[in-house]
Legacy VTK file of the C-alpha trace (Angstrom):
# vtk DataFile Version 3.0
C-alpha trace
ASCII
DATASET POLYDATA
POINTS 636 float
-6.519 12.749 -4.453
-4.958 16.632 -4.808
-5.543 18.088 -7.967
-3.943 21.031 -7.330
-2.621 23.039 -4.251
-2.444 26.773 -4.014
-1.438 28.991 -0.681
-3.314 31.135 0.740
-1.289 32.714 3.508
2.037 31.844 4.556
1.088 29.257 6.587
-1.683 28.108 5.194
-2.253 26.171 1.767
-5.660 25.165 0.327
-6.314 21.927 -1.390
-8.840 21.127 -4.073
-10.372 18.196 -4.276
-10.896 16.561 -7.418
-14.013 16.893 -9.370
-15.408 13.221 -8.991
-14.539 13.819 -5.253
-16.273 16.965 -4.971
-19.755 15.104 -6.596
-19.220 12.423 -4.017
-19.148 15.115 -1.257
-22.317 16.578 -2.499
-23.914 13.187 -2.280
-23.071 12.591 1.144
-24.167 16.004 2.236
-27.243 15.680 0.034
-28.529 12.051 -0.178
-28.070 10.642 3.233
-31.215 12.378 5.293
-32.959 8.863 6.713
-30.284 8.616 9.471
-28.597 11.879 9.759
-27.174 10.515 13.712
-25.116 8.314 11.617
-22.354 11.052 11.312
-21.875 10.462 15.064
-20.959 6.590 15.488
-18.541 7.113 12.278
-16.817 9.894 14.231
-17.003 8.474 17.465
-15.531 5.029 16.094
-12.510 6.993 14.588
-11.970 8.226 17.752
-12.050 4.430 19.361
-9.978 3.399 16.516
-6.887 6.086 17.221
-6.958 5.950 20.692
-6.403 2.044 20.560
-3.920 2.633 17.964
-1.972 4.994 20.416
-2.357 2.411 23.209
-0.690 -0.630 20.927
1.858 1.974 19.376
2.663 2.284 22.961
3.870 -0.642 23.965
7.145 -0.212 21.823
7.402 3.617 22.679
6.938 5.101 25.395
6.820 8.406 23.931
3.422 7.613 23.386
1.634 6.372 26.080
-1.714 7.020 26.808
-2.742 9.309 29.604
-4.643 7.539 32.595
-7.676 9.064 31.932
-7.682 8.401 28.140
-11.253 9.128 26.882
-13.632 10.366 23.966
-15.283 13.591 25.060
-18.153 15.309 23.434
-18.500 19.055 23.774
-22.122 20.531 22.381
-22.129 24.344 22.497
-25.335 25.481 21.807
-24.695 29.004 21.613
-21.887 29.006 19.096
-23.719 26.407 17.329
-20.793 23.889 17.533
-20.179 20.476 18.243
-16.608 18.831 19.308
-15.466 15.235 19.523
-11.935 14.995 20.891
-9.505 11.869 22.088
-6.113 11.276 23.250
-5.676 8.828 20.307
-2.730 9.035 17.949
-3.315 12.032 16.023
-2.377 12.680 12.590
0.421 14.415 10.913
0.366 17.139 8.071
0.582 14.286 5.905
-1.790 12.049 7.681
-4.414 14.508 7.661
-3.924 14.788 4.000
-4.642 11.254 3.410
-6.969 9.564 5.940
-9.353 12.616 5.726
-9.626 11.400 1.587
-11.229 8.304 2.378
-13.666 8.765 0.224
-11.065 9.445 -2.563
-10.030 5.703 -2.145
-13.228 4.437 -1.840
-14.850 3.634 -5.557
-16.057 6.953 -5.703
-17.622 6.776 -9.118
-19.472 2.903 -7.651
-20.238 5.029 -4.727
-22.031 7.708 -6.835
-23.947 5.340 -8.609
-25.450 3.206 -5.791
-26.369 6.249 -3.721
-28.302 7.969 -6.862
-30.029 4.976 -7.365
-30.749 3.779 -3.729
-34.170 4.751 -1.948
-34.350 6.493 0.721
-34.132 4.034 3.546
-31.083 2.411 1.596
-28.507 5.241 1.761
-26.935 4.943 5.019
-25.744 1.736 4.798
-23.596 3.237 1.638
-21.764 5.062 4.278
-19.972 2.252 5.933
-19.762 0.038 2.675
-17.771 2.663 0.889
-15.962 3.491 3.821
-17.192 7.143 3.804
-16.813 7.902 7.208
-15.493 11.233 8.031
-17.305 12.884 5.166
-20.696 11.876 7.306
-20.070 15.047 9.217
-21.195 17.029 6.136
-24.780 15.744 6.248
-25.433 18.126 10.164
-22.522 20.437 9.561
-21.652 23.405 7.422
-17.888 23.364 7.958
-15.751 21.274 9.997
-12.329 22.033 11.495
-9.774 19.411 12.649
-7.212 20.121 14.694
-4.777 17.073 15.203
-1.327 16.436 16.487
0.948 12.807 16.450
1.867 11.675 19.629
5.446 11.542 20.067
5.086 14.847 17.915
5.254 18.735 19.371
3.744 19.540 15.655
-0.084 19.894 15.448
-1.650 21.257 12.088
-5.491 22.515 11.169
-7.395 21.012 8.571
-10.915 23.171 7.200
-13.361 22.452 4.823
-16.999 23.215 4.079
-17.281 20.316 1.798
-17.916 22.168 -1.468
-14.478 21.012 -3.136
-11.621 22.445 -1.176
-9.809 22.049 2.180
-7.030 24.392 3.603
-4.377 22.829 6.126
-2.093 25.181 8.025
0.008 24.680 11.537
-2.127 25.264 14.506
-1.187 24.133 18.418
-2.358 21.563 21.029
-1.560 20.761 24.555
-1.312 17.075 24.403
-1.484 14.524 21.104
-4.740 13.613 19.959
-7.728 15.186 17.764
-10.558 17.351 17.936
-13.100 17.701 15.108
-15.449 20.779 15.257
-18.632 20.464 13.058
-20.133 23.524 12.564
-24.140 22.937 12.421
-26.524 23.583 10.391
-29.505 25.192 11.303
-31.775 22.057 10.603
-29.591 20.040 12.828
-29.521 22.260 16.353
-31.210 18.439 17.803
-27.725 17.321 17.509
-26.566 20.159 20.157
-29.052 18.293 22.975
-27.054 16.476 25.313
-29.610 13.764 25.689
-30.654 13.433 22.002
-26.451 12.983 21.697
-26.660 10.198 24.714
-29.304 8.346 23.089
-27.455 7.883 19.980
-24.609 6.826 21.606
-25.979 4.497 23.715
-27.804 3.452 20.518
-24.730 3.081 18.101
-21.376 3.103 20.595
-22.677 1.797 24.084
-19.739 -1.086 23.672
-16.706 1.022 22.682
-14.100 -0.009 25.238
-13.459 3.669 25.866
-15.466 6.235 28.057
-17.413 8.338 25.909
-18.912 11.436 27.604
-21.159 14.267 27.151
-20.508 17.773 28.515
-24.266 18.736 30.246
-25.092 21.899 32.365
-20.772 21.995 33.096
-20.868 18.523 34.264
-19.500 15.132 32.482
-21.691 12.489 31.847
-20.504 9.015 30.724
-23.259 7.944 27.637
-21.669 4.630 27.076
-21.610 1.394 29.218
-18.003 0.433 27.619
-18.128 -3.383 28.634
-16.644 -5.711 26.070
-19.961 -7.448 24.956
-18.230 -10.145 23.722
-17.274 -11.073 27.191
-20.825 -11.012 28.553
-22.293 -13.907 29.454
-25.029 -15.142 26.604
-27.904 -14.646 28.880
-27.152 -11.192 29.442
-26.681 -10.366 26.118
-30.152 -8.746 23.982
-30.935 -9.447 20.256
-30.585 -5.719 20.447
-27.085 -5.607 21.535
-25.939 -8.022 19.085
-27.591 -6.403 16.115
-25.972 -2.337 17.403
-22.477 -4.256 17.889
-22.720 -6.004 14.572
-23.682 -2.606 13.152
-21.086 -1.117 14.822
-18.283 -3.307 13.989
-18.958 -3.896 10.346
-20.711 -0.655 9.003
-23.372 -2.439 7.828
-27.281 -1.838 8.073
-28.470 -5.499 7.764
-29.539 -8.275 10.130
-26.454 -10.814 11.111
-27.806 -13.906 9.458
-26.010 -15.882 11.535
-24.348 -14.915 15.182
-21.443 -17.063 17.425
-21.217 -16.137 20.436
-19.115 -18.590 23.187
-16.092 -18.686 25.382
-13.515 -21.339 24.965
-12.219 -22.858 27.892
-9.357 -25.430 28.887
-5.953 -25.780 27.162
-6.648 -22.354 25.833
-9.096 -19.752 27.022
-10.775 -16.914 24.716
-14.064 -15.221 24.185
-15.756 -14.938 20.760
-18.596 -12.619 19.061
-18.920 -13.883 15.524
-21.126 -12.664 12.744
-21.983 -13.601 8.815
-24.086 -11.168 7.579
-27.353 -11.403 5.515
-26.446 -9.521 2.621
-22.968 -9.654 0.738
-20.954 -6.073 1.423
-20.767 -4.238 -1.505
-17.450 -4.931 -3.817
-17.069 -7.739 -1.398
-15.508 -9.401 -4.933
-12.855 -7.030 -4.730
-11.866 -6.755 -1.131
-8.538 -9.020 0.099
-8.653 -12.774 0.691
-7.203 -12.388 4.133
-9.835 -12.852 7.332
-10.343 -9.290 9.004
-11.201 -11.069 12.273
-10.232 -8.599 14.989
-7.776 -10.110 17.342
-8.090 -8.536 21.213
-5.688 -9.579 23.779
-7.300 -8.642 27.650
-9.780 -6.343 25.425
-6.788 -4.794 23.574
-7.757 -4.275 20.122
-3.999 -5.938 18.677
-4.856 -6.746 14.864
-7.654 -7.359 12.196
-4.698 -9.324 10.083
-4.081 -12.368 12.570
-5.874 -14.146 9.401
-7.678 -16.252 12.218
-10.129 -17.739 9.868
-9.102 -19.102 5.834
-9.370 -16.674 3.520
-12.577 -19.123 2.116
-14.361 -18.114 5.733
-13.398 -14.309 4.977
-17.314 -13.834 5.259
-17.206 -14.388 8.856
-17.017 -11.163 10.970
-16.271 -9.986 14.839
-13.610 -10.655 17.711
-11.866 -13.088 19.105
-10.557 -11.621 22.533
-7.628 -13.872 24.556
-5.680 -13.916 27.926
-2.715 -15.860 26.865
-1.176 -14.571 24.317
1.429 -11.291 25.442
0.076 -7.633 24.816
2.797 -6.810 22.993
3.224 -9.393 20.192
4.189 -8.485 17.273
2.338 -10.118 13.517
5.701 -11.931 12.892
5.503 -13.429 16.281
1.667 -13.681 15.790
2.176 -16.140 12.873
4.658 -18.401 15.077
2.805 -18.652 18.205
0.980 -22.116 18.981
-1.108 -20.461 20.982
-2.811 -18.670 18.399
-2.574 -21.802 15.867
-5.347 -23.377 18.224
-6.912 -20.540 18.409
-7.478 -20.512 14.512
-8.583 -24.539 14.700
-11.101 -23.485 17.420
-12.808 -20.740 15.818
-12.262 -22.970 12.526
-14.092 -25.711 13.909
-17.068 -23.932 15.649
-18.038 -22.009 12.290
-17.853 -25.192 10.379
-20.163 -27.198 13.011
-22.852 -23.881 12.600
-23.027 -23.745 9.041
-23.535 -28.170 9.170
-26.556 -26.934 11.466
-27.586 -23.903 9.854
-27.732 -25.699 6.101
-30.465 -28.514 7.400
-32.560 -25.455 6.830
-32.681 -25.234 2.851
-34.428 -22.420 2.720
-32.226 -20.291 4.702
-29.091 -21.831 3.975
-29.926 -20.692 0.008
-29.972 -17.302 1.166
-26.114 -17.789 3.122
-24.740 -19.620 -0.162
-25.942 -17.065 -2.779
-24.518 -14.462 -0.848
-21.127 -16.733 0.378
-21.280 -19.738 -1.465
-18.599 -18.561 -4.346
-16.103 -17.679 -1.204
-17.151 -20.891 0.452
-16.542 -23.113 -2.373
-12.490 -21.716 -2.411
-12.331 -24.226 0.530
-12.293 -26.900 -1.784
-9.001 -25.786 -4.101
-6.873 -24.580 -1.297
-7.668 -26.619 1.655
-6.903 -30.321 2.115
-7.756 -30.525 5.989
-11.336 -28.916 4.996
-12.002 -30.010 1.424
-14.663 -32.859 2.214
-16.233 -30.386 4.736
-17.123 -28.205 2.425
-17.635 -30.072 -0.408
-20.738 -31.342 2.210
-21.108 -27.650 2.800
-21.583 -26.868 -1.281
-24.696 -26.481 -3.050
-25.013 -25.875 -7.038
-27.771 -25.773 -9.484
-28.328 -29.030 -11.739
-29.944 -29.831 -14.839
-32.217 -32.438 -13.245
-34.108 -30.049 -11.091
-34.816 -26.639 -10.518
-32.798 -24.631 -6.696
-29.954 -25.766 -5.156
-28.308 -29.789 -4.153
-25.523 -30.840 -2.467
-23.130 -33.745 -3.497
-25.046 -36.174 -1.386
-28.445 -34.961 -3.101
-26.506 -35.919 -6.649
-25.526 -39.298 -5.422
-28.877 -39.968 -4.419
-30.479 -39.787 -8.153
-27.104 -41.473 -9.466
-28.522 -44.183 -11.826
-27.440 -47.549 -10.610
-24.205 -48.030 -13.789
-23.386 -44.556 -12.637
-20.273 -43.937 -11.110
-18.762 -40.656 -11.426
-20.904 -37.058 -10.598
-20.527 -35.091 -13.842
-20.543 -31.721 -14.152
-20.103 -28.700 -16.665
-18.919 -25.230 -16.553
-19.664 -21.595 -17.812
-20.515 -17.995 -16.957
-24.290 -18.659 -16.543
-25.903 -21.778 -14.613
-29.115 -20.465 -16.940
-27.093 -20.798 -20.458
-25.123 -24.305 -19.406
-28.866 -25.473 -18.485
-29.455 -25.130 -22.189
-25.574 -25.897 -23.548
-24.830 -28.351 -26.342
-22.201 -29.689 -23.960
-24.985 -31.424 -21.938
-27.676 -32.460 -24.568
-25.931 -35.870 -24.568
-26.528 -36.441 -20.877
-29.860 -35.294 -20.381
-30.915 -37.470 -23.102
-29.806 -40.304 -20.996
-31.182 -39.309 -17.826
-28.026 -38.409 -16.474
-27.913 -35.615 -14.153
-25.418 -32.688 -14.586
-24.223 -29.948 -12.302
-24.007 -26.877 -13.703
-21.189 -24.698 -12.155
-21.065 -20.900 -13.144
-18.325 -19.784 -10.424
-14.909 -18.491 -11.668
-13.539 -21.232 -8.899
-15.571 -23.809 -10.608
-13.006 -24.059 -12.598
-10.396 -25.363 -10.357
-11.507 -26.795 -7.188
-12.907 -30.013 -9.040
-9.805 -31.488 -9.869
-8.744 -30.868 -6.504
-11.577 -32.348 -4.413
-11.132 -35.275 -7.410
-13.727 -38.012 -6.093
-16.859 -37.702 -3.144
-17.915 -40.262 -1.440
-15.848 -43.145 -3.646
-17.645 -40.574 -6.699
-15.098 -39.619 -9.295
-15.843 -35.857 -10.460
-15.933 -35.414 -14.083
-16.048 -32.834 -16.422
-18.852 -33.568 -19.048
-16.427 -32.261 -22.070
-14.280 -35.448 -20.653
-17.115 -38.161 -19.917
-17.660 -38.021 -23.415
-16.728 -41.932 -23.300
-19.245 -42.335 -20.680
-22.059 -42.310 -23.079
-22.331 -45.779 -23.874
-22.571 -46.970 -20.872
-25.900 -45.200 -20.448
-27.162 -46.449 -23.911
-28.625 -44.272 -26.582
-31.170 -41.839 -25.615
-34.471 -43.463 -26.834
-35.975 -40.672 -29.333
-32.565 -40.729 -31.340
-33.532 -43.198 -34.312
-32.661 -40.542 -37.115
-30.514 -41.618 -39.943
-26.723 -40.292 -39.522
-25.215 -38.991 -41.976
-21.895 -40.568 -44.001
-19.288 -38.647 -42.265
-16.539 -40.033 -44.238
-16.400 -37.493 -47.203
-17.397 -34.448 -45.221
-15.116 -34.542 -42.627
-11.766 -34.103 -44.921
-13.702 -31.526 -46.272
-14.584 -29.585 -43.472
-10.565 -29.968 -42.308
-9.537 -28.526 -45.204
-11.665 -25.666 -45.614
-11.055 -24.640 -41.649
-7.159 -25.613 -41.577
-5.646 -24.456 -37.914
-8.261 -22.904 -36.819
-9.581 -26.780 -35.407
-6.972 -29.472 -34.098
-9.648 -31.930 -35.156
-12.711 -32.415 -36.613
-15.188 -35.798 -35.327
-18.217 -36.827 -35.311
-19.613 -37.619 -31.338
-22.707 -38.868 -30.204
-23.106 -36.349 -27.035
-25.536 -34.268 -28.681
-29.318 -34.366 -29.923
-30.526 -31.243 -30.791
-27.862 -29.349 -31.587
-25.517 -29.643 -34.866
-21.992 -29.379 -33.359
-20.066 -28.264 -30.550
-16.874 -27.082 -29.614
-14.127 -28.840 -26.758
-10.757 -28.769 -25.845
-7.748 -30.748 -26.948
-7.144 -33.838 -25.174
-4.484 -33.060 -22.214
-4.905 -29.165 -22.356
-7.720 -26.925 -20.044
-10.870 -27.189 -20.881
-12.131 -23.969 -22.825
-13.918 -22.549 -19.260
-10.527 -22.681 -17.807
-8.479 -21.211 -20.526
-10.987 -18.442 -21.033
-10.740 -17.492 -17.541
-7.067 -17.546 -17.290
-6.875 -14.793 -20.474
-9.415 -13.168 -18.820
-6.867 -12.866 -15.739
-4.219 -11.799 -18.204
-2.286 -14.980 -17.802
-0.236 -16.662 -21.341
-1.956 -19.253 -22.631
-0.663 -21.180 -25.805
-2.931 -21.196 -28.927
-4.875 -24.742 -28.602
-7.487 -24.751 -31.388
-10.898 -26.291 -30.343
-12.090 -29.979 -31.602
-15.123 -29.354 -33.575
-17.326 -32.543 -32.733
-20.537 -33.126 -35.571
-23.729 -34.338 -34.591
-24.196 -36.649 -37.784
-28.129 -37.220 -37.339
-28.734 -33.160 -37.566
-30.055 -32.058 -40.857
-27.823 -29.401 -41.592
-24.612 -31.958 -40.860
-27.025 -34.336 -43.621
-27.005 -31.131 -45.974
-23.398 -30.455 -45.086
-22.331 -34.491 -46.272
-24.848 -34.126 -49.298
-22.992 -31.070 -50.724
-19.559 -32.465 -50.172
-21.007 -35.365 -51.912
-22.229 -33.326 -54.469
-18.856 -32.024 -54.927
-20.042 -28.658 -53.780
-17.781 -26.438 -52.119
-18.988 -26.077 -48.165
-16.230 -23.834 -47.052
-18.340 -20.419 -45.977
-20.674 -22.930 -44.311
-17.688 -24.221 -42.525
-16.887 -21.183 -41.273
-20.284 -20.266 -40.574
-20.795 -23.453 -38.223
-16.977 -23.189 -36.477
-18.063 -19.297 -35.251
-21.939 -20.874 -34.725
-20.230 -23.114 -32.542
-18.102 -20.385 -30.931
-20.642 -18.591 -29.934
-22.873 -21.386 -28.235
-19.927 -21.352 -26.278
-20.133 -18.004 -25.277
-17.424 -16.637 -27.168
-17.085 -14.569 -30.241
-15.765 -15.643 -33.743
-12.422 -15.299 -34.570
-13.167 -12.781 -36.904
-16.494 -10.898 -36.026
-16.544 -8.698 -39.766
-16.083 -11.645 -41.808
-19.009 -14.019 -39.691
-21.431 -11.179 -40.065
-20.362 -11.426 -43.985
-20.445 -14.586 -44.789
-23.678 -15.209 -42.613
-25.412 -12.196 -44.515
-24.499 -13.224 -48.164
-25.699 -16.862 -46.998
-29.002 -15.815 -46.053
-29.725 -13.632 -49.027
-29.472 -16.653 -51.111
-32.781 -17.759 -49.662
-34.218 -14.621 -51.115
-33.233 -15.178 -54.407
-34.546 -18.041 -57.384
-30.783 -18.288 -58.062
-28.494 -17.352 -55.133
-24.812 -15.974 -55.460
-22.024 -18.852 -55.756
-19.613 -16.248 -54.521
-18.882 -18.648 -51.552
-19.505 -22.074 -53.443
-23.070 -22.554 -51.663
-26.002 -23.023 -53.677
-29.512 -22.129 -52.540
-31.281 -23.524 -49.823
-35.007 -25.105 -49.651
-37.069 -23.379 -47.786
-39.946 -25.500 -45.463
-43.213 -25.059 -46.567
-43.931 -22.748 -43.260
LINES 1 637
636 0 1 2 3 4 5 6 7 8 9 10 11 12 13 14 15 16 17 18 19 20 21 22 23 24 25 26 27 28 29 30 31 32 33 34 35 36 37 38 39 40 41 42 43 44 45 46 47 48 49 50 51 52 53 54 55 56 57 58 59 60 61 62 63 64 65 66 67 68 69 70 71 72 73 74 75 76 77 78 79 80 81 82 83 84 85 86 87 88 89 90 91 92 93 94 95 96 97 98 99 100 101 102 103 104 105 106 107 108 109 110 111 112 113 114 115 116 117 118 119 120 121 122 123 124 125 126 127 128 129 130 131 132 133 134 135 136 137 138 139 140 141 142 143 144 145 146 147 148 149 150 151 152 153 154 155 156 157 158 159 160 161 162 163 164 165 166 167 168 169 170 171 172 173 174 175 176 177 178 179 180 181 182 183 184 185 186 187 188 189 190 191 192 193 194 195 196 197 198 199 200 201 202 203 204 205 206 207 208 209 210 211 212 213 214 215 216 217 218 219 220 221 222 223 224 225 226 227 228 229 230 231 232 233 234 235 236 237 238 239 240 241 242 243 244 245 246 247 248 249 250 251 252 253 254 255 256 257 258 259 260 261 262 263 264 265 266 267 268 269 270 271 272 273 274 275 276 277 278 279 280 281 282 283 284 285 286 287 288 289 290 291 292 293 294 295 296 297 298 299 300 301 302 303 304 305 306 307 308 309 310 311 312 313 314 315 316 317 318 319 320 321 322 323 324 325 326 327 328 329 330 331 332 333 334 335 336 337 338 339 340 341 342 343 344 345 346 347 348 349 350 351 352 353 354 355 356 357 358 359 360 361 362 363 364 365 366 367 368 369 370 371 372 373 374 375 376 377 378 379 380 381 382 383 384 385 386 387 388 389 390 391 392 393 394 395 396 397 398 399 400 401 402 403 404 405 406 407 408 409 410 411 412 413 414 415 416 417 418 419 420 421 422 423 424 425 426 427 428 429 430 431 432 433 434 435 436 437 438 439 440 441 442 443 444 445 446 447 448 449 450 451 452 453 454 455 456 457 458 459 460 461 462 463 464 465 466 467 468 469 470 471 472 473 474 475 476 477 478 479 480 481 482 483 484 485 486 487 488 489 490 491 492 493 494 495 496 497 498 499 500 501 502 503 504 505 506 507 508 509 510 511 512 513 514 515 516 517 518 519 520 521 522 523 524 525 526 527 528 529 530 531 532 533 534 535 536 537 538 539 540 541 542 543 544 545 546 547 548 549 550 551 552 553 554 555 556 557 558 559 560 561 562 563 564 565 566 567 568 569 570 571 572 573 574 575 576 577 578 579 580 581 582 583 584 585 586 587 588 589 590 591 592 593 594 595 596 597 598 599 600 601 602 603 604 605 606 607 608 609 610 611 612 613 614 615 616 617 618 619 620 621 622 623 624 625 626 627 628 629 630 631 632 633 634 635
């Protein structure tokens, strides 16, 4: 994050941000007006988070234990203009300070940037918690803000300043006991943010379920703002939609509605309490976050771990606590991954999620919202999950060729035609583009419905699932035998074309660039298409696995010919002509490429032969430069 570091006393050095980090803290201090009380649940939550981190640190050392009266105090001083959060948490060393406080550094800053300019209004703050902002929210009510932080265990406390216009200075500084405080200096728009009520009522509105007392410094006096009850371990009926939604907020940064909320207590063999949510609206760069469940894992209201991986990493939507008596306050993650008790913990909270989305999905309307958002993550059930792969396969919905919104498997089987017996399916980037693919012209023709699956993990969970419901899966570029089983499609009673001259041809004018060159009865409007060699990934898979950066041999494509096209007819005339067809070769092997959302081998040399081809319909006498003579033109 340092660009460069320059002292300015003795004990003092001042760091300056980089440039992209420096537009990202004029965003935040800029851009994020509509809910300027924001800055105090992100501050107030770091506080939370560091003095539970103190509390689990110290139950290994006891150099670090938490004072009796551990809370989060809030100082306004109205006078001076100044406004101080402090905690007995763990504090931060020099080098601490130097790293958590660049948050935003680590964040996607330049994604950041881009998604705040172009947000409205009413949008911004939920940018804050996506992108993990945090600290930096203190910019949007103060002008400067000093933090003054020591380790515990640690007699070493150090000062960190910045007015968050592209530098900070750190230099040593003293404190009576480990912890933090963080001074924000306000602004003179911002003085409501000095009121010790207007401070209670966000509080109460944001933080009323922190664990730890938070109080408010009024007329001398300390007032506790927050109730500080686990929520999760109220009873249901006590519980408000209002609650849920400000402890949802709280716990996952987010400004949406919970689509979906779980909350129970398990009771018998083992006991826990659970507050579950899946959110309406996908995180942002929820693509590139880790596969691992963040479930947070309490023990007797002891925050312990978010990386119990409590749920699959295919449930990683799924966000809250789980909160236990029986497991020991002390475990460690090694012991965490041993323990049986938390093994049935993980089945439990396994189970119950399944059994809500089986009742949620009976409503299609609102289950199409969950999948779009979650149905990619859902679907990685099926690939790495043998106890839950027929669950979810139920669970799965996908786009089809035979009608327009989402099915499930059992909607497919339903519209099976009676000599039917596998469910066929097709992939590709775009359900949109497969709907209109060569690959399935063959199929439709027949009446034979196709899913079209446009999901990286499309390409892999099919061959693990491998039948549904006694229903063999298969891929369409491999049911290609299939076809006459289903008859031939009824408007196909156009002459084919003798295939027996042209083919050699067309081998020898492409050479390695095809393993093979055949004619195929799959297609009807189309001229040719492109599929993989028999035994070897289908050309979906092996593009996405370069696209990963993995090997892959060379496999040239098959080239399959639609003999009743016309241009395949014009193709098998000029051969039998003995005309030269091999620029037209070409031209229909990059053609086919492309339909398959590729580029040709050789982009300069398509766009040549292609342009020279064309300008011999412009022409009485075309060039022969590529052994093609001219083309009729239609009457239109």
């Amino acid at each position: 994050m340092t660009e460069t570091t320059q002292n300015t006393t003795p004990n003092a050095e001042t760091r300056e941000f980089s440039a992209e980090v420096g537009r990202m803290l004029d965003l935040v201090v800029h851009s994020l007006y509509s809910e300027r009380e924001i800055f105090l649940r992100e501050l107030v939550a770091n506080a939370a988070d560091a003095t539970d981190r103190r509390r689990f640190e110290a139950l290994t050392d006891g150099a670090r234990a938490l004072p009796e009266d551990a809370k989060i105090h809030i100082n306004p001083d109205k006078d001076a203009r100044l406004l101080t959060i402090t905690d007995d948490g763990s504090g931060m060393t020099k080098e601490e300070l130097i790293n958590n406080l660049g948050t935003i550094a680590r964040s996607g800053t330049r994604a950041f940037g881009q998604q705040l300019e172009n947000a409205k209004p009413e949008d911004r703050p939920s940018l804050i918690g996506q992108f993990g902002v945090g600290f930096y929210a203190a910019f949007m009510v103060a002008d400067k803000v000093d933090v003054v932080s020591r380790r515990a265990g640690s007699d070493e406390a150090w000062r960190w300043t910045s007015d968050g216009r592209g530098s900070y200075t750190l230099e040593p500084a003293t404190r009576d006991k480990p912890g933090t405080d963080i001074t924000l200096h306000i602004k003179s728009d911002a003085e409501e943010f000095l009121d010790p009520t207007r401070l209670q009522t966000i509080i109460r509105k944001w933080s009323d379920n922190i664990a730890w007392p938070v109080t408010i410094l009024h007329d001398g006096k300390e007032e506790t703002a927050n109730e500080g009850k686990a929520l999760w371990l109220k009873p249901k009926s006590e519980v408000t939609e209002e609650q849920l939604e400000e402890f949802y907020r709280h716990l996952t940064h987010n400004f949406d509605k919970p689509w979906d909320t779980l909350h129970w207590r398990a009771e018998g063999t083992i006991e826990f309490a659970a507050l579950l949510f899946i959110p309406s609206m996908r995180p942002f760069e929820f693509a590139e976050q880790t596969r691992e469940s963040k479930l947070r894992l309490h023990v007797r209201r002891m925050f312990i771990t978010d990386e119990a991986e409590i749920l699959p990493p295919w449930l990683r939507f799924v966000q809250g606590v789980v909160d236990t008596e029986d497991l020991p306050l002390n475990v460690s993650r090694e012991m965490l991954q041993a323990t049986p008790v938390l093994a049935r913990i993980r089945k439990a909270v396994t189970s119950k999620v399944m059994g809500e989305l089986k009742t949620r999905a009976k409503d299609a309307e609102s289950y199409a919202e969950f999948w779009e958002n979650f149905g990619p993550v859902l679907k990685e059930g099926m690939w790495d999950d043998p106890a839950h792969r027929t669950e979810v396969a139920a669970l799965s919905r996908f786009r089809s060729s035979a009608i327009d919104g989402l099915i499930s498997l059992d909607d497919y089987i339903s519209r099976m035609k009676p000599e039917q017996d596998a469910i066929y399916y097709v992939t590709g980037d775009s359900a949109e583009v497969l709907a209109a693919s060569p690959q399935i012209e063959g199929f439709k023709a027949r009446g034979v419905e196709v899913l079209l699956l446009s999901d990286p993990v499309d390409s892999f969970w099919p061959e693990r699932l491998g039948t549904y419901e006694g229903k063999a899966l298969r891929n369409v570029a491999q049911g290609m035998t299939d076809l006459e089983k289903f008859g031939a499609p009824e408007e196909t009673s156009a002459e084919k074309a003798d295939m027996e001259a042209l083919i050699p041809a067309l081998k020898d004018a492409l050479g390695e660039d095809v393993s093979d060159i055949c004619a195929t009865d799959r297609l009807v409007s189309s001229a040719m298409v492109l599929s993989a060699p028999e035994g070897g990934p289908d050309l979906q898979l092996r593009k996405l696995l370069q696209r990963s950066g993995q090997n892959m041999p060379e496999a040239a494509p098959i080239l399959e010919l639609n003999p009743a096209h016309p241009i395949v007819h014009t193709l098998a005339q000029k051969v039998k002509a003995g005309e030269k067809v091999d620029a037209l070769a070409h031209i229909l092997l990059d053609v086919a490429s492309i339909q398959n959302g590729d580029t040709p081998k050789d982009v300069n040399a398509f766009s040549r032969r292609l342009m020279e081809y064309l300008a011999q319909g412009t022409q009485p006498e075309g060039p022969k430069a590529y052994g093609v003579s001219s083309v009729k033109q239609d009457d239109d």
